[in-house]
N, CA, C and O of each residue as an XYZ file, in Angstrom:
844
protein
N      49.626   -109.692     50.372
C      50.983   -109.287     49.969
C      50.978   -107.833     49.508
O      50.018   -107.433     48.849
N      52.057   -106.962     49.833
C      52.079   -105.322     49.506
C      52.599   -105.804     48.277
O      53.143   -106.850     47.924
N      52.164   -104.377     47.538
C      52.717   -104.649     45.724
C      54.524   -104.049     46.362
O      55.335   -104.104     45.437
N      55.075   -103.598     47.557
C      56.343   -103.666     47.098
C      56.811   -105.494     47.390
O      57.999   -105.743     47.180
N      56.515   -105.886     47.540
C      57.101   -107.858     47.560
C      56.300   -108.774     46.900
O      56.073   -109.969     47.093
N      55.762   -107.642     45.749
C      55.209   -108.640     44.152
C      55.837   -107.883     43.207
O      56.179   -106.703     43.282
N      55.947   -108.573     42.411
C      56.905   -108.182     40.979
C      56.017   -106.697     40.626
O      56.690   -105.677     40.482
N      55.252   -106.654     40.559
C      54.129   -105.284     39.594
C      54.300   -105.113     38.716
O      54.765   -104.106     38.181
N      53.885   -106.299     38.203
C      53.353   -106.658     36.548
C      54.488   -106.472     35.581
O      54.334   -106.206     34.389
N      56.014   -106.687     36.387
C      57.281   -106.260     36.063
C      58.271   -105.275     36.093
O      59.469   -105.242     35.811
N      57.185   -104.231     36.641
C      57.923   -102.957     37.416
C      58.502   -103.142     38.269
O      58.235   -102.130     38.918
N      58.852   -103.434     38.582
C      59.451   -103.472     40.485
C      60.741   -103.077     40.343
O      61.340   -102.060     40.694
N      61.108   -104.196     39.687
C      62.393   -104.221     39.234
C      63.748   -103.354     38.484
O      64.977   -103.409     38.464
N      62.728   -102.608     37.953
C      63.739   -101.360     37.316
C      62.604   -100.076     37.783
O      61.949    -99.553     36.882
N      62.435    -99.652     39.095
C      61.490    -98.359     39.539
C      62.754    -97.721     39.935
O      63.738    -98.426     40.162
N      62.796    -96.609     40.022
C      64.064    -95.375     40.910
C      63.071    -95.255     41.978
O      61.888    -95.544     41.794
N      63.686    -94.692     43.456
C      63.599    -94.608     44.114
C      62.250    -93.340     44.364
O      61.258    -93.577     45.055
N      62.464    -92.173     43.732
C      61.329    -91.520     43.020
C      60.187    -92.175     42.632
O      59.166    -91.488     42.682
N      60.049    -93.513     42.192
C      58.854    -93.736     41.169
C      58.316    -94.605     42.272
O      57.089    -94.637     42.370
N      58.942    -95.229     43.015
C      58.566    -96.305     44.615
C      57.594    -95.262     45.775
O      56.527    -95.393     46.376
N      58.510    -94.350     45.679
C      57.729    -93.010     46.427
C      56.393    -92.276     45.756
O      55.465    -91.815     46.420
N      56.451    -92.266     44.834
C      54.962    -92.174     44.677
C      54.354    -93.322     44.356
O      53.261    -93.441     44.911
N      54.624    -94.093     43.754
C      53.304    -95.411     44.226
C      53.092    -95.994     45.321
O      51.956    -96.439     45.482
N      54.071    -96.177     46.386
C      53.476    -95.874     48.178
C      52.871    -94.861     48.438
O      52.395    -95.046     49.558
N      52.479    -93.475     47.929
C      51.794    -92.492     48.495
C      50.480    -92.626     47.542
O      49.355    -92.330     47.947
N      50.689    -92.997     46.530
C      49.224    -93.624     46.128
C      48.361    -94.897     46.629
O      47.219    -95.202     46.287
N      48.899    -95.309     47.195
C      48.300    -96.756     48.548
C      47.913    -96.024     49.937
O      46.919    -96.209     50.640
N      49.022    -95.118     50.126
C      48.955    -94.644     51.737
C      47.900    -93.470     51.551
O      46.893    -93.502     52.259
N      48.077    -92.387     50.600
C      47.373    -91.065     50.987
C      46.204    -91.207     49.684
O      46.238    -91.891     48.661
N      44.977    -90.061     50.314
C      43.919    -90.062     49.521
C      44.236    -89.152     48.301
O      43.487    -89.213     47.326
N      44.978    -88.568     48.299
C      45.442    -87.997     46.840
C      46.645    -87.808     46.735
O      47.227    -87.377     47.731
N      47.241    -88.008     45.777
C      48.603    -87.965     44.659
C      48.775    -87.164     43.801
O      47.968    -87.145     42.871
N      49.766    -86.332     43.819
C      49.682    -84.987     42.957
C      51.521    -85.488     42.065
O      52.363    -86.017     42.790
N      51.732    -85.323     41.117
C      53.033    -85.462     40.171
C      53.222    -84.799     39.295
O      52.509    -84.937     38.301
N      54.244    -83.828     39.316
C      54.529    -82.777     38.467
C      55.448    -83.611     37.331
O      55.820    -84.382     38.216
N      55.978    -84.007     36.413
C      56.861    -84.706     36.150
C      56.803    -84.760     34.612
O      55.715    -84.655     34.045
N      58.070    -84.939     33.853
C      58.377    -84.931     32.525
C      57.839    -85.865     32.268
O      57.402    -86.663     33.097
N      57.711    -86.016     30.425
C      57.046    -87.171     29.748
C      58.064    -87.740     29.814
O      59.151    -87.179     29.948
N      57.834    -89.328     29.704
C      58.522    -90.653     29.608
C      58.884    -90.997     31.023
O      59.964    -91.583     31.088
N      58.376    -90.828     32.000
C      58.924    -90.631     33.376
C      58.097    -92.082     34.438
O      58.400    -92.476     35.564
N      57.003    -92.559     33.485
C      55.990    -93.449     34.029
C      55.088    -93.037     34.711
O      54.130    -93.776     34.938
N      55.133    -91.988     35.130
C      53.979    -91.408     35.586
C      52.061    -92.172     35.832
O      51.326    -92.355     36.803
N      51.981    -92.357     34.614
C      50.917    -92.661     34.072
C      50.862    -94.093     34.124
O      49.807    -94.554     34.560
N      51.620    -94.782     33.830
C      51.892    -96.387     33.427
C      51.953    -96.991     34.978
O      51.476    -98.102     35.210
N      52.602    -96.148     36.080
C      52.087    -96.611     37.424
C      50.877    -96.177     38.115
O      50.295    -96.812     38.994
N      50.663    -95.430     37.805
C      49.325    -94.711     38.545
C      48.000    -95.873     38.244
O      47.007    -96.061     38.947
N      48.433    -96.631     36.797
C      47.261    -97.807     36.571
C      47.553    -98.830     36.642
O      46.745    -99.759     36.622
N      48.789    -98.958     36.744
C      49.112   -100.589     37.560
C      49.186   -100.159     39.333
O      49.862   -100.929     40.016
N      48.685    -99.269     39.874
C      48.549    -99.054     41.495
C      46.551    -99.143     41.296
O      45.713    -99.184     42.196
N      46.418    -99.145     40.342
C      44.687    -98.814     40.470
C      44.395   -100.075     40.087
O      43.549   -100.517     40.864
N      44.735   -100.993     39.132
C      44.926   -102.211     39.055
C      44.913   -102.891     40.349
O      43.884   -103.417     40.774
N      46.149   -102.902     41.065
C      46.694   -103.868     41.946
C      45.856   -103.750     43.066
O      45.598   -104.702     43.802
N      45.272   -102.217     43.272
C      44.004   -102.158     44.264
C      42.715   -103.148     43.858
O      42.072   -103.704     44.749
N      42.433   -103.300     42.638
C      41.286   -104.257     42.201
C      40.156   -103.533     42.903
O      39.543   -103.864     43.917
N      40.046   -102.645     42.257
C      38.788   -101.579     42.935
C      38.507   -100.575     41.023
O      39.385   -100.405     40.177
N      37.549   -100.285     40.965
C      37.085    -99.502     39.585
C      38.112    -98.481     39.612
O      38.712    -98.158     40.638
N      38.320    -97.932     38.360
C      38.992    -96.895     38.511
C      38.064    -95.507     36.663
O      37.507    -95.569     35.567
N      38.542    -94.673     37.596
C      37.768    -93.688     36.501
C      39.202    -92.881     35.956
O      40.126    -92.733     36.755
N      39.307    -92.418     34.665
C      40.404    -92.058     33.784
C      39.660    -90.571     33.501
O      38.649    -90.344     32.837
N      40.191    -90.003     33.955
C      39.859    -88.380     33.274
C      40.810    -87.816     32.576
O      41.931    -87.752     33.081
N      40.577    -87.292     31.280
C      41.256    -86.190     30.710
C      40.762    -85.048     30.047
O      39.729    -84.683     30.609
N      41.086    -84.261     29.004
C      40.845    -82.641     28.973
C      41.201    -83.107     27.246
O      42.270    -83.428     26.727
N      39.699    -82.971     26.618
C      40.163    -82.542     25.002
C      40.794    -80.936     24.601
O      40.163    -79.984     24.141
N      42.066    -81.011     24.907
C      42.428    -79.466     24.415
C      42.225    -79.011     22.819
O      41.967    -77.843     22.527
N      42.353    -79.934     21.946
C      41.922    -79.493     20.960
C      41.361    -79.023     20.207
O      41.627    -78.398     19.180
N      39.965    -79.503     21.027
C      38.497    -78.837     20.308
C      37.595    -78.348     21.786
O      36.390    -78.099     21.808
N      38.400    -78.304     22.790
C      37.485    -76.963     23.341
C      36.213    -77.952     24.223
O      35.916    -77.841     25.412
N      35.676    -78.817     23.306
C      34.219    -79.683     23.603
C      34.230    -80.824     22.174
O      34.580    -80.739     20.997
N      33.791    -81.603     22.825
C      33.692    -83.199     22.124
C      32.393    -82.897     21.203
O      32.208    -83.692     20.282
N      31.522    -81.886     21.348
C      30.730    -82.095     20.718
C      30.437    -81.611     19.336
O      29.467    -81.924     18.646
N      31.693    -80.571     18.944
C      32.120    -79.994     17.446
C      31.704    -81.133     16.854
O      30.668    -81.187     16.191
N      32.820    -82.550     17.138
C      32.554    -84.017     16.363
C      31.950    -84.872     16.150
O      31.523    -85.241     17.244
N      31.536    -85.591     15.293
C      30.934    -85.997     14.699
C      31.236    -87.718     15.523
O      32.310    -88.231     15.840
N      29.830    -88.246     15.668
C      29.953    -89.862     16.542
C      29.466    -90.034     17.397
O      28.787    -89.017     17.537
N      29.186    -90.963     18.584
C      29.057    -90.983     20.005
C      30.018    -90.316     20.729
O      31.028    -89.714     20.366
N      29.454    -90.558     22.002
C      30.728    -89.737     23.013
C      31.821    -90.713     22.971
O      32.976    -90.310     22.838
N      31.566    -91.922     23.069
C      32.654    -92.946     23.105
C      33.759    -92.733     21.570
O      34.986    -92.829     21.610
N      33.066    -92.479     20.505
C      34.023    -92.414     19.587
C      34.723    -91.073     19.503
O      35.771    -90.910     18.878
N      34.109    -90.160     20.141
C      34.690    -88.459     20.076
C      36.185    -89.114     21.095
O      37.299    -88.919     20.608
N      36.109    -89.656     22.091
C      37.031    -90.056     23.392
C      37.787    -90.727     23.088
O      38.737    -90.505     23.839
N      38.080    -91.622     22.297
C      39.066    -92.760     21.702
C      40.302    -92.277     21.198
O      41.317    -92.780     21.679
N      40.414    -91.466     20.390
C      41.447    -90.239     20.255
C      42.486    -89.957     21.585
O      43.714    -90.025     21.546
N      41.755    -89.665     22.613
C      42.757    -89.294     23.885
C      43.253    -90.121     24.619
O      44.160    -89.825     25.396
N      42.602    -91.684     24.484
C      42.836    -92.561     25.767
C      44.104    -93.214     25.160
O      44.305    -94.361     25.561
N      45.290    -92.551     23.985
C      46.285    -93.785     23.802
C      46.991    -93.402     24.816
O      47.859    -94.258     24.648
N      47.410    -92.742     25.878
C      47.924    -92.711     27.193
C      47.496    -94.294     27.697
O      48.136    -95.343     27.772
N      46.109    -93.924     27.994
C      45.624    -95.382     28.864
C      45.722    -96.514     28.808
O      45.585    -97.400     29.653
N      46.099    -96.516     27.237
C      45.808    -97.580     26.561
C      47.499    -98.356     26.709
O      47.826    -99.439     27.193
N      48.049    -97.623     26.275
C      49.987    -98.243     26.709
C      50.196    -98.701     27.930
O      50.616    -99.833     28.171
N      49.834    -97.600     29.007
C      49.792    -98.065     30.492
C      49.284    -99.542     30.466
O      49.907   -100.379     31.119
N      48.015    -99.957     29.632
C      47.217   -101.002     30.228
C      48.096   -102.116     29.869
O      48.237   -103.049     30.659
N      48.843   -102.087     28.472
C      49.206   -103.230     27.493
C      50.622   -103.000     28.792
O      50.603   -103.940     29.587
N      51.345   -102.339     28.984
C      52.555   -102.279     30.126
C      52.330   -103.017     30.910
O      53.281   -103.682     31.319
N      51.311   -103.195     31.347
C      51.354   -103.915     32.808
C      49.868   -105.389     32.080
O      48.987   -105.819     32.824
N      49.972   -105.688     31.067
C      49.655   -107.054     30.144
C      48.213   -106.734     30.597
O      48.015   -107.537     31.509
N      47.426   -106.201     30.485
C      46.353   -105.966     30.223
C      45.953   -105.340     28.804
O      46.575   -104.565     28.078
N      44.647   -105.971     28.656
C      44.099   -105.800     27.242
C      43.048   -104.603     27.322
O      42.080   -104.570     28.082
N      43.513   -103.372     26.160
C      42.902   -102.520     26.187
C      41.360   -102.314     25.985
O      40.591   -101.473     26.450
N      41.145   -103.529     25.007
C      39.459   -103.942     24.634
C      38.823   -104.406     25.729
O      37.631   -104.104     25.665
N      39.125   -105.075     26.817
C      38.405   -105.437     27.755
C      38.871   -104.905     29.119
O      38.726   -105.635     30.100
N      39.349   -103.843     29.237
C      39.609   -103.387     30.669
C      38.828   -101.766     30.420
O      38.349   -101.000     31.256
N      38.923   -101.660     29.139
C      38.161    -99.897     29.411
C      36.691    -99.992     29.020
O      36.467   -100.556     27.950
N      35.921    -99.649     29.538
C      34.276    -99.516     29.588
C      33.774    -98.731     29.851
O      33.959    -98.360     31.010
N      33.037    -98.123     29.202
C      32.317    -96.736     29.480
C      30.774    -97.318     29.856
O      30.035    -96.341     29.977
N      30.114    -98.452     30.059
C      28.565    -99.015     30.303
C      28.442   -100.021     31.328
O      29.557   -100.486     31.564
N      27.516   -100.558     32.049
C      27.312   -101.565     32.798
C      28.056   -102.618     32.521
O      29.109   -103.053     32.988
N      26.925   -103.151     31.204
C      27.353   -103.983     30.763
C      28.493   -104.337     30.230
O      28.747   -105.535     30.104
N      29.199   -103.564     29.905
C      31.197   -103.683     29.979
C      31.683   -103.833     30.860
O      32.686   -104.537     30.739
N      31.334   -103.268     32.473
C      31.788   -103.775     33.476
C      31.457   -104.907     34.450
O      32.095   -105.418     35.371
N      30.379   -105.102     33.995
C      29.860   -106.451     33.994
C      30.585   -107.346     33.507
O      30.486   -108.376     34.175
N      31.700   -107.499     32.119
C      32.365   -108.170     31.931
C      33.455   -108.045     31.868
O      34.202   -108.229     30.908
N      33.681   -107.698     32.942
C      35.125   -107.788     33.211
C      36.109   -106.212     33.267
O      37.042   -105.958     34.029
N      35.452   -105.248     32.077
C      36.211   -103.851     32.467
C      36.028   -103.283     34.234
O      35.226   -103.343     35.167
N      37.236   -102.783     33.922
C      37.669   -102.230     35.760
C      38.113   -100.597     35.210
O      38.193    -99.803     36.147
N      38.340   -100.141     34.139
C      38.231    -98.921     33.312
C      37.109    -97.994     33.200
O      36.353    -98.301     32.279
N      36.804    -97.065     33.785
C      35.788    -96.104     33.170
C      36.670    -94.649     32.511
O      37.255    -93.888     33.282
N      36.655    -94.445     31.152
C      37.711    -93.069     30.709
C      36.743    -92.410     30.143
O      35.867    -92.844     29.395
N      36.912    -91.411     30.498
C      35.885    -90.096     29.806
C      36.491    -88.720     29.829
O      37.620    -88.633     30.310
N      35.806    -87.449     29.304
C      36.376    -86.232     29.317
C      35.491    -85.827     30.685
O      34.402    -86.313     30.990
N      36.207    -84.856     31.393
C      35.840    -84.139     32.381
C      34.642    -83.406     32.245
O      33.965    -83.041     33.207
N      34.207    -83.053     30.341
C      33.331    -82.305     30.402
C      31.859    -82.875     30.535
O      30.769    -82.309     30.457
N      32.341    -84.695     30.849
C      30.928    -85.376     31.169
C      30.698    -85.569     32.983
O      29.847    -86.145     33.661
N      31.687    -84.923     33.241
C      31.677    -85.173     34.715
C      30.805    -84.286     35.632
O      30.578    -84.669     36.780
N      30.316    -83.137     35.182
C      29.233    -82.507     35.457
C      28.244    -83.149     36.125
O      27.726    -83.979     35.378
N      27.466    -83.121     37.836
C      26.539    -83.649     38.214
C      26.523    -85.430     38.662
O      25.596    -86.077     39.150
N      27.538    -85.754     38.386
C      28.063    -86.807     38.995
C      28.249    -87.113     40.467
O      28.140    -86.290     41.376
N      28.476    -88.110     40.562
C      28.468    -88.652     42.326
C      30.196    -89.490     41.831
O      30.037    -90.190     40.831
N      31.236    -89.496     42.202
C      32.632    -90.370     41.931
C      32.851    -91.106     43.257
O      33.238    -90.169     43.955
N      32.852    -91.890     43.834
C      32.016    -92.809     45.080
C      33.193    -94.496     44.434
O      33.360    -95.258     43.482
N      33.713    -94.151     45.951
C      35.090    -96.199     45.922
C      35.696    -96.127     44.780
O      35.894    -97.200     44.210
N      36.118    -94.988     44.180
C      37.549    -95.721     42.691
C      38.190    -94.854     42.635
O      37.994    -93.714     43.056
N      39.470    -95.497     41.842
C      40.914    -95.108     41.817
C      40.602    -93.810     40.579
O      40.236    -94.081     39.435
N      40.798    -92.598     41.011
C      40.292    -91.615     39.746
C      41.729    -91.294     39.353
O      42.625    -91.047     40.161
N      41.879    -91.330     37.752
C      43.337    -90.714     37.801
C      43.277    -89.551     36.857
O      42.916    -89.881     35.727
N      43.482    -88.543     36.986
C      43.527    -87.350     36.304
C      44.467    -86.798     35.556
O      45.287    -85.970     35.953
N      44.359    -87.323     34.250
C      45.931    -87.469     33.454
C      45.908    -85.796     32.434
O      45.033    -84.980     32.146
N      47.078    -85.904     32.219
C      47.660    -84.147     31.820
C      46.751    -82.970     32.211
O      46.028    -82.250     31.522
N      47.049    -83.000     33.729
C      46.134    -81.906     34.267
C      46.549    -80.635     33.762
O      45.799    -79.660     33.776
N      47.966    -80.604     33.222
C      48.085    -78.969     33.356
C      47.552    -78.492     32.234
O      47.928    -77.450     31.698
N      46.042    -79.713     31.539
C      45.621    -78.906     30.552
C      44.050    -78.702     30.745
O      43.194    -78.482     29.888
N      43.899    -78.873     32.445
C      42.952    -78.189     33.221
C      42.962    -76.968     33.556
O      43.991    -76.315     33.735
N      41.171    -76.314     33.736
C      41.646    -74.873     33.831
C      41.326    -75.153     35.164
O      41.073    -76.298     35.539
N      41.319    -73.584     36.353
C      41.232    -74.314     37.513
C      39.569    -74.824     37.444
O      39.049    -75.787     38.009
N      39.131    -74.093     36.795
C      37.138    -74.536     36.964
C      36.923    -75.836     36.501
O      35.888    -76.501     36.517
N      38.038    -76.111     36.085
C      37.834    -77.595     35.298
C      38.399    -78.918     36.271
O      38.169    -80.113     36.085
N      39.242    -78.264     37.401
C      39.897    -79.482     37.942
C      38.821    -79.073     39.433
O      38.626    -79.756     40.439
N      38.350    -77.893     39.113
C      37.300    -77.803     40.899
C      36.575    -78.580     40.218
O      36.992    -79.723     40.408
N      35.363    -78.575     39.245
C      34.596    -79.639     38.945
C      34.451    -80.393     39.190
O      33.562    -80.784     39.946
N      35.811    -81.371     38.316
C      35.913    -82.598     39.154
C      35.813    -83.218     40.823
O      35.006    -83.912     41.440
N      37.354    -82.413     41.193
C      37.528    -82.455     42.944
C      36.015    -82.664     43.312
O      35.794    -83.773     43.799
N      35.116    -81.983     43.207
C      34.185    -81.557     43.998
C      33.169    -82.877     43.464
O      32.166    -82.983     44.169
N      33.244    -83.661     42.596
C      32.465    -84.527     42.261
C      32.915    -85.701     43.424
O      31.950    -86.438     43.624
N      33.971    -86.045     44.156
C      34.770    -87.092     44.340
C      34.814    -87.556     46.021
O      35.502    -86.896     46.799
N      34.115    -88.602     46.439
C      33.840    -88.545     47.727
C      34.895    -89.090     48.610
O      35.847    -89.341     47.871
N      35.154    -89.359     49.685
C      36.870    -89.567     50.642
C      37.283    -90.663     50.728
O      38.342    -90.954     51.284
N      36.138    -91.836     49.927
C      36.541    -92.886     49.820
C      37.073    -93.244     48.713
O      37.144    -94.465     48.573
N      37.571    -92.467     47.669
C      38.441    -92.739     46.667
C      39.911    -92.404     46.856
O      40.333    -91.785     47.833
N      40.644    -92.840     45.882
C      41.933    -92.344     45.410
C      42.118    -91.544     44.323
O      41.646    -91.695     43.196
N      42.857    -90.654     44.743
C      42.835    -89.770     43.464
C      43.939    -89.755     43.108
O      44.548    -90.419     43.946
N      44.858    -89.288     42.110
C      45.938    -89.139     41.457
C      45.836    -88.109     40.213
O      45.089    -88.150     39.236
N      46.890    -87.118     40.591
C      46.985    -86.115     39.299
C      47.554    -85.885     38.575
O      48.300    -84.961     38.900
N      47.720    -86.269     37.442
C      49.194    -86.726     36.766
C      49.382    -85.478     35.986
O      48.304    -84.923     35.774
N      50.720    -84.677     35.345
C      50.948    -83.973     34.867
C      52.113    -82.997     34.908
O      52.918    -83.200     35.817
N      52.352    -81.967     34.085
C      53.967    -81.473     33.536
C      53.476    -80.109     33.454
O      52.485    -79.869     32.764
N      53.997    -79.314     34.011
C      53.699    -77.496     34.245
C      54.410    -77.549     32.637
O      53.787    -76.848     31.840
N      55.646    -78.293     32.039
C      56.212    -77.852     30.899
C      55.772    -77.982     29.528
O      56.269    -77.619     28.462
N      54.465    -78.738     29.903
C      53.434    -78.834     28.312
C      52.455    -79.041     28.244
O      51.814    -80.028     27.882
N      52.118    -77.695     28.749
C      50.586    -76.745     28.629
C      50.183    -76.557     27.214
O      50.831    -75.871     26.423
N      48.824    -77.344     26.852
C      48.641    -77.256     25.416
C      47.517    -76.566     25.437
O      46.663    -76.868     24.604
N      47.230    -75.407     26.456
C      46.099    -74.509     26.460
C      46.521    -73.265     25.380
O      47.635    -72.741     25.372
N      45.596    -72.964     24.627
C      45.438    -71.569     23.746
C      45.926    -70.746     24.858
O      46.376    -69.734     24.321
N      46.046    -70.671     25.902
C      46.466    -69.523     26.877
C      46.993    -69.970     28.309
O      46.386    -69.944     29.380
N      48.730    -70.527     27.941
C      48.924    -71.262     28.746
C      48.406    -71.112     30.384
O      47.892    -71.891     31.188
N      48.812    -69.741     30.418
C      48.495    -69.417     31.702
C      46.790    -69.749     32.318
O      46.435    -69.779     33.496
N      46.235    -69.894     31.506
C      45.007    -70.776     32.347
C      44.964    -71.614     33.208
O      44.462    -71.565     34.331
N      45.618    -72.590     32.574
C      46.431    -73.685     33.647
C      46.417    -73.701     35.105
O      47.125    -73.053     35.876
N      45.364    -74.668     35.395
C      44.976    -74.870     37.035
C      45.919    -75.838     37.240
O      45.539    -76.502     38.204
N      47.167    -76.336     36.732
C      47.588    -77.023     37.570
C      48.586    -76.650     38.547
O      48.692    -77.324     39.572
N      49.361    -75.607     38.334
C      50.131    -75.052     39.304
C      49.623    -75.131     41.046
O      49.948    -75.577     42.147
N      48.223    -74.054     40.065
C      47.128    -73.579     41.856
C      47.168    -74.655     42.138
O      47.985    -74.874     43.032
N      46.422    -75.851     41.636
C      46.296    -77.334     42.161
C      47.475    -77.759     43.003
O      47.296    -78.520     43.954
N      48.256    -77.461     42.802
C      49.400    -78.226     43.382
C      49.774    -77.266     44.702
O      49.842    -77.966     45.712
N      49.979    -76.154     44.908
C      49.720    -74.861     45.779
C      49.326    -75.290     46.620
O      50.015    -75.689     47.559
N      47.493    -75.381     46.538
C      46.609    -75.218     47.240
C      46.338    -77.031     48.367
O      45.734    -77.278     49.411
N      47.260    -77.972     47.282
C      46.937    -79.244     48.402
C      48.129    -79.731     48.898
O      48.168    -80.513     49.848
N      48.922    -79.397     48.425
C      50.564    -80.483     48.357
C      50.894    -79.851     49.992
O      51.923    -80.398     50.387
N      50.422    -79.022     50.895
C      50.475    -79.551     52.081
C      49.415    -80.235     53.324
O      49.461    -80.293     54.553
N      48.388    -80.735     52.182
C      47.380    -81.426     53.089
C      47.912    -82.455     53.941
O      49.075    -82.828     53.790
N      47.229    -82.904     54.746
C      47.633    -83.738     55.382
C      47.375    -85.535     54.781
O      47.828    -86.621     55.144
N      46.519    -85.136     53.822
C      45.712    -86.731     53.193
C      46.454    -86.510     51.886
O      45.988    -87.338     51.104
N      47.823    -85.448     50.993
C      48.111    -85.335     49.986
C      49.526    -85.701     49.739
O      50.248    -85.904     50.715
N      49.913    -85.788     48.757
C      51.501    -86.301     48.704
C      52.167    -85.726     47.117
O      51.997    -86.348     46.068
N      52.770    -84.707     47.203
C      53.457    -84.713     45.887
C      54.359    -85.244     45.539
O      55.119    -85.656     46.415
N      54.667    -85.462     44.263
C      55.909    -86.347     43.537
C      56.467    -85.308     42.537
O      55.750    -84.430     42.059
N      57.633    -85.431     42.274
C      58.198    -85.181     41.137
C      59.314    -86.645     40.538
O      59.809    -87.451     41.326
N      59.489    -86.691     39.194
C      59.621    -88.160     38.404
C      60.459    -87.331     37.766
O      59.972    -86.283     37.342
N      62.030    -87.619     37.526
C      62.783    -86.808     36.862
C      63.894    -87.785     36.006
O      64.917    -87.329     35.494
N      63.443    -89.376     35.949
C      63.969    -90.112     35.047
C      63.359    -90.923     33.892
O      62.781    -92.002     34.022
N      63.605    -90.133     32.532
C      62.940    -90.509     31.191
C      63.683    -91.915     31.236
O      64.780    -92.306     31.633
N      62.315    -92.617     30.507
C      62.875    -94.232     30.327
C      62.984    -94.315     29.261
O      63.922    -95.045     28.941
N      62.138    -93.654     28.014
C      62.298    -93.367     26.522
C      63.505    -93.347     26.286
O      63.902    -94.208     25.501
N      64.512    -92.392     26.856
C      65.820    -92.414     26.335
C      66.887    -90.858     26.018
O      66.289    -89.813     25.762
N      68.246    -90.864     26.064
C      68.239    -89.311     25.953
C      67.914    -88.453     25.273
O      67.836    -87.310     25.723
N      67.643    -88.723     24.063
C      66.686    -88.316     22.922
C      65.298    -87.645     23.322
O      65.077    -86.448     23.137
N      64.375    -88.540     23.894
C      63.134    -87.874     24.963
C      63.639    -86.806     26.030
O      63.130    -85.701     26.214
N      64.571    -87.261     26.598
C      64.970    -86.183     27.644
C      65.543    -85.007     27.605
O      65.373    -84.142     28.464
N      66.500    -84.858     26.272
C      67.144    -83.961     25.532
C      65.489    -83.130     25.198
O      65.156    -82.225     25.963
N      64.812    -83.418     24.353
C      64.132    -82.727     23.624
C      62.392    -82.192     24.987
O      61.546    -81.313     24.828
N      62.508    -82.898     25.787
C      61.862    -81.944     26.758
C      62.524    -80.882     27.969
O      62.000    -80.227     28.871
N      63.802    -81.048     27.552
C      64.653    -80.070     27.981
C      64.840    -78.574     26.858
O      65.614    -77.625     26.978
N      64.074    -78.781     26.072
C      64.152    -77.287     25.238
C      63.649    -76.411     25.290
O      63.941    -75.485     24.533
């Protein structure tokens, strides 16, 4: 059965026509690029499409705050916990449990996690090989930071790039590889851009990323 003639985990039902179009181009094409405001779902479909594939999926994001995880004090897993409440809503959205779907070890995916989330800055020297990679608030990638990745990621994955040119939380916005990113693929032939231009939060959210 295609996830458009299954409920999707209750989405189906209230998607705009926009939000249908990119989660068919995340099934059909090897990468997904989405420029798009917060509250827009962005994110909350990109892991119920990595879900519904039932294939691993890897969660990347960008600590803008501190530059490197390793200022802090903990494991890598506890420096990372901080960033994944994105992932973590998406998961509970579509009734998955955040304690047992995200795993950073074997043995977590051994039981049952289908989640791997980490910072990009562990992605160094990696092989990314069969999973749904989703690359959430890219535009707070620099471009050396989103080639990194790319270049880790072999043709049998899915990729997806989630993110908003309008909230760049770089010390220097203009760093920001996500523009180039979007430039340089959005006429591939294996690529598909989206833009998501209906807040579900409410006019309040939409008002105030309109400033």
């Amino acid at each position: 059965m295609g996830w458009k003639n299954s409920h999707f985990y209750g989405l189906r039902k209230n998607m705009t026509d926009e939000q249908i179009a990119y989660v068919d181009s995340i099934f059909k094409n090897r990468l997904t690029i989405t420029d798009s405001k917060a509250g827009t779902g962005k994110t909350t479909l990109a892991v119920a499409a990595a879900h519904f594939m039932q294939r691993p999926a890897l969660y990347l994001f960008n600590p803008v705050e501190e530059g490197k995880l390793g200022f802090r004090p903990g494991t890598q897993q506890e420096k990372e916990n901080d960033y994944l409440q994105p992932l973590r809503d998406a998961l509970i959205a579509i009734n998955e449990n955040p304690m047992r779907a995200i795993g950073n070890n074997l043995i977590a995916m051994k039981n049952g996690a289908w989640v791997e989330a980490k910072s990009h800055i562990f992605a160094r020297g990696t092989n990314i090989i069969d999973k749904t990679v989703i690359i959430d608030e890219a535009q707070n990638f620099t471009v050396p930071d989103l080639k990194k990745v790319l270049t880790r990621i072999h043709d049998n994955c899915k990729v997806i790039v989630i993110g908003h040119t309008g909230q760049i939380d770089l010390e220097k916005p203009e760093t920001s590889g996500f523009s180039h990113l979007i430039n340089h693929f959005k006429d591939k032939d294996y690529a598909s851009f989206h833009v998501l231009t209906k807040n579900f939060r409410g006019q309040l959210a939409q008002d105030a990323d309109e400033m």
